[in-house]
Each structure stands twice: as structure tokens, then as C-alpha cells.
C-alpha positions in Angstrom: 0.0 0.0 0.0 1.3 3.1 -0.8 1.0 6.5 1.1 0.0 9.7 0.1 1.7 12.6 1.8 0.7 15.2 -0.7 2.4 18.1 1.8 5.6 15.9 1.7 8.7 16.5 -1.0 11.4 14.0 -1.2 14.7 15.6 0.6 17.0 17.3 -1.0 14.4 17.3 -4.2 16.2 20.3 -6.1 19.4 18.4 -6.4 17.8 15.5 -8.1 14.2 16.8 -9.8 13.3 13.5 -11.4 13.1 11.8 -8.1 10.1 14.5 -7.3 8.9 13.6 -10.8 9.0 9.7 -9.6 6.9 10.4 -6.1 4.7 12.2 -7.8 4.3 9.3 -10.5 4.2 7.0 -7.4 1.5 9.1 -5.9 -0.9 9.3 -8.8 -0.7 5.8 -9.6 -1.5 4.7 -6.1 -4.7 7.5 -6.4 -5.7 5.2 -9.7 -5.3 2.4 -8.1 -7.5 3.5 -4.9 -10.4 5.1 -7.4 -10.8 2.0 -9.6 -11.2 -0.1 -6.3 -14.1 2.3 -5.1 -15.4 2.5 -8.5 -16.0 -1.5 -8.3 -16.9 -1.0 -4.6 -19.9 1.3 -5.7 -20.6 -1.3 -8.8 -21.0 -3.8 -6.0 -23.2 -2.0 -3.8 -25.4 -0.7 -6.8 -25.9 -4.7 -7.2 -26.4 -4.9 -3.7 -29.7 -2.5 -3.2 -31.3 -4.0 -6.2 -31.1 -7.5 -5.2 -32.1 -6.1 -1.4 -35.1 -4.5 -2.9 -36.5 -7.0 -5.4 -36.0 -9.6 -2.2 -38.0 -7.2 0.0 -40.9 -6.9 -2.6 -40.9 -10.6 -2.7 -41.3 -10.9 0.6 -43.6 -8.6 1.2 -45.6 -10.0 -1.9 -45.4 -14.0 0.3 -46.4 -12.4 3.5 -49.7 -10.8 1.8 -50.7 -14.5 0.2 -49.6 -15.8 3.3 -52.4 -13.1 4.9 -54.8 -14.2 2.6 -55.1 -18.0 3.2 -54.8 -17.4 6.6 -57.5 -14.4 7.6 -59.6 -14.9 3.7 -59.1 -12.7 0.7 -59.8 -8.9 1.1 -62.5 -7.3 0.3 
């Protein structure tokens, strides 16, 4: 895992500006990296509700035939 100081400059980073160039490269890589995993995260939990609320409306649609051969049909 990789750690994003963005406040944080490698030391002595004006002797050697490519190493600033390669923590920065580092650093956005590592922010790809984190937004394609909540991308899928969010994909997942899209699937998630749906499947939570077609099971719901099932359920609710079992427990009102349940109610009516139980108590009769409604009137």
C-alpha cells in the first residue's frame, strides 16, 4: 500500500528533480489504483440494493398470500 503525503517533498528534491517527478508518478498511480477499487466498490453496492429490494418486494408479496389463506381474501 502506498501513502499519500501530498504536503511531503522527497529531501533534497532540487538536487535531483526526477526523483520529485518519480513520487509524484508513485503518488498518482497509487490514487488510480484507490479510485478503480471504489469504482468496483460502488458497482457492488449498486448490485447490492437491487437484489435487497427486489427480495423485499418478494417478501412482502409471500407475507400478503400468506395473509390471505390465513384471515380470507380482502374485500
Amino acid at each position: 500500500m502506498t501513502i499519500i503525503r501530498p504536503d511531503s517533498m522527497p529531501r533534497l528534491w532540487w538536487l535531483v528533480p526526477w526523483s520529485y517527478a518519480r513520487t509524484l508518478h508513485t503518488a498518482a498511480n497509487a490514487l488510480r489504483a484507490l479510485s478503480d477499487r471504489q469504482d468496483e466498490a460502488l458497482t457492488m453496492q449498486a448490485h447490492i440494493i437491487v437484489d435487497q429490494s427486489e427480495e423485499i418486494a418478494n417478501l412482502r408479496r409471500r407475507v400478503e398470500d400468506l395473509n390471505e389463506i390465513i384471515h380470507g381474501p380482502r374485500i
